[in-house]
C-alpha positions as CSV (number, residue, x, y, z in Angstrom):
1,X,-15.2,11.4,27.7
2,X,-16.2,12.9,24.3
3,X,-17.7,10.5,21.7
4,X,-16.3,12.5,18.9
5,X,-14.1,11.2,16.9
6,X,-12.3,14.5,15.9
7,X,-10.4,16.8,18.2
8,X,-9.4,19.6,15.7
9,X,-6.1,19.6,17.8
10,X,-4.6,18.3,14.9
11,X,-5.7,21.1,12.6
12,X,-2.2,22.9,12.2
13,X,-0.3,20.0,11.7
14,X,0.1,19.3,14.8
15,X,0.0,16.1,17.2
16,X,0.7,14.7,20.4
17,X,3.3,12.3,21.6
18,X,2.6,9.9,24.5
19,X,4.1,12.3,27.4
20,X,1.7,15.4,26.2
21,X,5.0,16.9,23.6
22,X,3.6,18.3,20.5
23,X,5.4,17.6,16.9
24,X,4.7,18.0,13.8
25,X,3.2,15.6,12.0
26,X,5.8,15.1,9.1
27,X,7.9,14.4,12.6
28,X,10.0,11.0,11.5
29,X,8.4,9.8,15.2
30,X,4.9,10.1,13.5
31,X,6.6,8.6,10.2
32,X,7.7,5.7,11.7
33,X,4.5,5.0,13.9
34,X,2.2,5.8,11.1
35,X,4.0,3.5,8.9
36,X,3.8,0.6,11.2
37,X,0.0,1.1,11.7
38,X,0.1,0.9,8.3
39,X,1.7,-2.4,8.1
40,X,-0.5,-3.6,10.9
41,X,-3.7,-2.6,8.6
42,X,-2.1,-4.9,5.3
43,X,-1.7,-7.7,8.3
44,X,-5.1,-7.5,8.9
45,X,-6.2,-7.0,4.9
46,X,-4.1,-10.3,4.4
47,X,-5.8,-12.2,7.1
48,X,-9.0,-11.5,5.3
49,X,-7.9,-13.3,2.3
50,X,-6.1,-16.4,4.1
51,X,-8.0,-19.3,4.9
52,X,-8.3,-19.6,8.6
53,X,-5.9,-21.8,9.5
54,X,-2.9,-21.8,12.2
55,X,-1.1,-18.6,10.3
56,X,-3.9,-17.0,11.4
57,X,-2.7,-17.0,14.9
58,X,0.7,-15.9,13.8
59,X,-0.8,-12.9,12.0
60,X,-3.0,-12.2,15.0
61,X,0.1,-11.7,17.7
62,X,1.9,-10.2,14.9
63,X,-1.0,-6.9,14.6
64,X,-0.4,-7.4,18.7
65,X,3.3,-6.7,18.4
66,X,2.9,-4.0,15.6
67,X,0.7,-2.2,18.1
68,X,3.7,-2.4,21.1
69,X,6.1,-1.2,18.2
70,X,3.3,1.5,17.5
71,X,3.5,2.4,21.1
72,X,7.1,2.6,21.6
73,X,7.6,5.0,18.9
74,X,4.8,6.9,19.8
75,X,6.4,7.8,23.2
76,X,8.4,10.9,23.9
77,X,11.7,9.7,24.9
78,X,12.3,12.3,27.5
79,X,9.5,12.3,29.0
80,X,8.1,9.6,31.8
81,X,4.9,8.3,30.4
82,X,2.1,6.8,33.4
83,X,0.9,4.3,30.9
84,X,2.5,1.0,30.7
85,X,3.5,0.3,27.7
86,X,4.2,-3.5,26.7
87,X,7.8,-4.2,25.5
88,X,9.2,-6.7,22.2
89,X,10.9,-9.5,23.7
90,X,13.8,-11.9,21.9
91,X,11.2,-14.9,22.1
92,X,9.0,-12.8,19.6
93,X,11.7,-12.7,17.3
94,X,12.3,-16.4,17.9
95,X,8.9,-17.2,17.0
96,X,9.2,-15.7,13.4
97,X,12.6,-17.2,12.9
98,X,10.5,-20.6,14.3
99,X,7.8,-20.4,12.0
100,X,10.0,-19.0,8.5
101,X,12.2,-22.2,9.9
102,X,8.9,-24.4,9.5
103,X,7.4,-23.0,6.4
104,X,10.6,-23.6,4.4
105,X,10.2,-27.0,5.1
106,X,7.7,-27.7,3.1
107,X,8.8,-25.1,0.2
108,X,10.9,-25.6,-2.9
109,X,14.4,-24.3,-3.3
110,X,14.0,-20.7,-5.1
111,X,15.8,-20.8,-7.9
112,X,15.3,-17.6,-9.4
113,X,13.7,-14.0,-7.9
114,X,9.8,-14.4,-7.2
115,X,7.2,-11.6,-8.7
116,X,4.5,-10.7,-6.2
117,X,1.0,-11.9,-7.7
118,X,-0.5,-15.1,-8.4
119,X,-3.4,-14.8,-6.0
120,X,-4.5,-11.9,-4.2
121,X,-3.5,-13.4,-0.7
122,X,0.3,-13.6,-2.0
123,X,0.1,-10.2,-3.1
124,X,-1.6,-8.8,-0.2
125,X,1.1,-10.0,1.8
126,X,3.9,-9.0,-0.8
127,X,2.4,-5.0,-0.1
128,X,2.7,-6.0,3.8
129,X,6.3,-7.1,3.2
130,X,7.4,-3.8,1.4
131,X,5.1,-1.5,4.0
132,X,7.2,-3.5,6.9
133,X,10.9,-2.7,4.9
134,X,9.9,0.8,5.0
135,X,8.9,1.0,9.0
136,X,12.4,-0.6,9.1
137,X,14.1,2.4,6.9
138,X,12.4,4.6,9.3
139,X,13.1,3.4,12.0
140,X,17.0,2.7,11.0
141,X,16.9,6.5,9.7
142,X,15.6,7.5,13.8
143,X,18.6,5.7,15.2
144,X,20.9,7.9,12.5
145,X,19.7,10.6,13.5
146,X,20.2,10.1,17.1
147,X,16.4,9.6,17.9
148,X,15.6,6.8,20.6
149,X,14.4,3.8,19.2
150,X,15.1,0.2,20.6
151,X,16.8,-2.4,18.7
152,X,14.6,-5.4,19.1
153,X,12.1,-2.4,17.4
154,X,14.6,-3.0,14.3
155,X,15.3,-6.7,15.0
156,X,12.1,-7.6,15.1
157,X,10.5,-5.7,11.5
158,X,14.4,-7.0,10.3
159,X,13.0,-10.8,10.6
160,X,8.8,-9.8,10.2
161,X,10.1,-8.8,6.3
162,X,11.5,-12.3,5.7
163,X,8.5,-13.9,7.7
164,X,5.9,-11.8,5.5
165,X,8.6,-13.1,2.4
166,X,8.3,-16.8,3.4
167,X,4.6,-16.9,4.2
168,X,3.4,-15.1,1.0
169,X,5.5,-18.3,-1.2
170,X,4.0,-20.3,1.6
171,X,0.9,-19.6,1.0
172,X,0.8,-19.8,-3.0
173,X,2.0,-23.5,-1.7
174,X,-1.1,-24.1,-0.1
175,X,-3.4,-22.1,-2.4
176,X,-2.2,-24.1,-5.5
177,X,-1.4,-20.5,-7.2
178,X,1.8,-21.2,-9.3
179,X,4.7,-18.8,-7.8
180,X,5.9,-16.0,-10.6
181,X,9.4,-16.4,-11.4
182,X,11.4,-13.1,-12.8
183,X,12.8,-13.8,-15.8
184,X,15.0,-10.6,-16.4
185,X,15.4,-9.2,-20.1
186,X,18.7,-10.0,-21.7
């Protein structure tokens, strides 16, 4: 195995599915997957501004799960793959909705739309809740268009957008940074 980094297969815009098919890169495939290692990068920016604590360990199987999404979406539909890739289950969903349950808790009643910012922890996971909306777009757009993607993919960036919500007011909470209410011009 090479220890180069670049292939230069990619050089015409050009890149490999898992099952050896070639797309484009602007494919909604690569879109969607590119988008969700996106997200999974912001998870990891956000961890490095949280204190460690137990959220930590959320976050951490979270980047795990962004990676199975990543791999799923990577795959060529019709084509049989030899790797084995690791599937989203209900109880991972269950887990969010288990921890949003627990964070809100402890939270005050929103009484008004909340402005990302306060602290740059809150923020940082604001930008992962908007990069996690989008994977969902795309991935919503793939199933429009008749494209093969599962829908515990959707379910599960559906409730990681509301977790990545609830733990960015949860964590002003804990950092004593006061929460930025909207107050729309009249």
């Amino acid at each position: 195995m090479s220890n180069k980094i670049y292939t230069k297969t990619g050089d015409k815009g050009k890149t490999s599915l898992i099952g050896g098919t070639k797309v484009f890169k602007s494919d909604l495939r690569i879109e969607a997957y590119g988008t969700v290692d996106e997200l999974n990068s912001f998870i990891g920016w956000c961890l490095d501004h949280l204190k460690p604590n137990s959220i930590n360990n959320v976050l951490a199987e979270i980047q795990d799960r962004l990676f199975t999404i990543g791999s799923a979406l990577a795959c060529d539909p019709d084509k049989e793959t030899k790797l084995k890739i690791p599937d989203l289950h209900e109880s991972d969903v269950e887990l969010l909705e288990k921890e949003i349950d627990k964070m809100n808790e402890v939270l005050p009643v929103m009484k008004s739309f909340i402005l990302p910012g306060g602290h740059i922890a809150v923020s940082s996971l604001h930008i992962a809740r908007t990069v996690c909306r989008r994977a969902e777009r795309c991935c919503v757009k793939m199933q429009k268009k008749e494209m093969e993607v599962e829908d515990m993919i959707i379910k599960y960036l559906n409730r990681l957008s509301d977790y990545l919500f609830v733990l960015a007011r949860f964590s002003a909470l804990q950092l004593s940074a006061e929460e930025i209410p909207w107050k729309p011009r009249l």
